[in-house]
N, C-alpha and C positions, 0 to 999 in steps of 0.2 A: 306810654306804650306798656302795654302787659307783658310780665317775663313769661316764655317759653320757657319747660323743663323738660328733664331726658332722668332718665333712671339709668340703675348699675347697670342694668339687663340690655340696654339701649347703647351703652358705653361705644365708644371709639375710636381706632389707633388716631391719631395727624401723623406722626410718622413711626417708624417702627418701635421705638423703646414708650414714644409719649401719648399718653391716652388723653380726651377727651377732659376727662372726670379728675385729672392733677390740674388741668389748665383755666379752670371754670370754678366755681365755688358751690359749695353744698346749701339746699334750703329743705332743712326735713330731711325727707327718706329719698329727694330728688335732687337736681343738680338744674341750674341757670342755664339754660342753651345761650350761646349769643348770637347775634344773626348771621347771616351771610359772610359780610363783610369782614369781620371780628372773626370768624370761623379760619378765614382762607388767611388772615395775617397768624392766625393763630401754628395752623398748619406751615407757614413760612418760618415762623418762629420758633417751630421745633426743625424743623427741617433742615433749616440753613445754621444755627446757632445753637439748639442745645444737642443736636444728635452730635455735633464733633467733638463739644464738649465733654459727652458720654465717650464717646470714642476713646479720648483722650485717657478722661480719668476715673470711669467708670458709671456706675448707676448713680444719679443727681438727683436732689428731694428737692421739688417745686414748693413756695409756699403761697403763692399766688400767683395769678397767670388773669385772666377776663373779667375784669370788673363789668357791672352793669352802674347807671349814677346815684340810684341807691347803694348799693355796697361802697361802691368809692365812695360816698359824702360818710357814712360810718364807718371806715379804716381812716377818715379825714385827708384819704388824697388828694393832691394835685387838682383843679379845676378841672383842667384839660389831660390830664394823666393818658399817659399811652397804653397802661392798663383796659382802658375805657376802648379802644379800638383793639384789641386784640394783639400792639406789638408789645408787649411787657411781660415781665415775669420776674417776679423774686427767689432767689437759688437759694437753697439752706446754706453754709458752710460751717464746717466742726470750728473753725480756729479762723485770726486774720492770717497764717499762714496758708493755710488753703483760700483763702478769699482772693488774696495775689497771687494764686500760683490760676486761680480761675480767669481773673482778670487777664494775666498776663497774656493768657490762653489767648482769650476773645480777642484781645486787640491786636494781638500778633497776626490772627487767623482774618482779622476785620477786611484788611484789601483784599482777600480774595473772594470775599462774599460779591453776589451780582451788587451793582453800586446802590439800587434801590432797596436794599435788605443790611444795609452794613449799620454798627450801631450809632444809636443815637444818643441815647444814655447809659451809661456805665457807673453809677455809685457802688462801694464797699459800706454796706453799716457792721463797722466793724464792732459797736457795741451789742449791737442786734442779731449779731449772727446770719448773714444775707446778703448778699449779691443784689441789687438792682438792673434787670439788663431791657435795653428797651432799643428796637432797632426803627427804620424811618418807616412814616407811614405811607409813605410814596417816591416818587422822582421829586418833588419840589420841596420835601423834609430835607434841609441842611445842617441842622443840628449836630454836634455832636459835643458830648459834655460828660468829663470823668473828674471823680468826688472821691473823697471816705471822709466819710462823717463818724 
């Protein structure tokens, strides 16, 4: 399938602090649309998890958010990475102090997300500087799996 793109000029919110264009990756002077599906997890994904986030501890720097299976096979993710369907995203963090003070966040905050949105994967690369956070991609995702590597 051919990628769809979108420009700055095109940009838009998924929820109030998070734009389109952190959640998706650059090609050129344009940006990967991703379809439908991947859009509406996407918008869950800032909505339920990174806006309380933000809440919390203020403005958060996405370093990856919607792979397409080119981009994922060249960052060398996961096969099946949840990147690829819109539930993921990579959080910066300055220090592993803030990485667990983020973590701590999400998992404490986890049972009150709707049960279909609660997370799925939670790694610390604590050498990387990054949060891994990736929530289910539906009612039949059981997953849940916390790391630091």
């Amino acid at each position: 399938m051919d990628r769809m793109y979108f420009t700055k000029k095109d940009d838009a919110l998924l929820s109030p602090h998070f734009k389109l264009s952190e959640m998706t990756f650059p090609a050129g002077d344009k940006y990967v649309l991703p379809n439908d599906e991947c859009l509406t997890n996407l918008i869950r994904l800032c909505r339920e998890h990174l806006e309380p986030l933000r809440s919390c501890f203020g403005p958060i720097i996405i370093n990856s958010g919607y792979r397409d299976l080119k981009k994922n096979a060249l960052v060398l993710g996961a096969a099946n990475s949840y990147h690829l369907y819109g539930c993921a995203c990579d959080i910066r963090v300055p220090s592993l102090y803030w990485a667990i003070r983020y973590a701590s966040y999400l998992l404490v905050n986890n049972d009150s997300v709707r049960p279909n949105y609660r997370i799925a994967e939670l790694i610390l690369h604590k050498k990387k500087n990054y949060i891994h956070l990736a929530m289910h991609k539906d009612v039949n995702d059981l997953k849940f799996y916390v790391d630091i590597l």
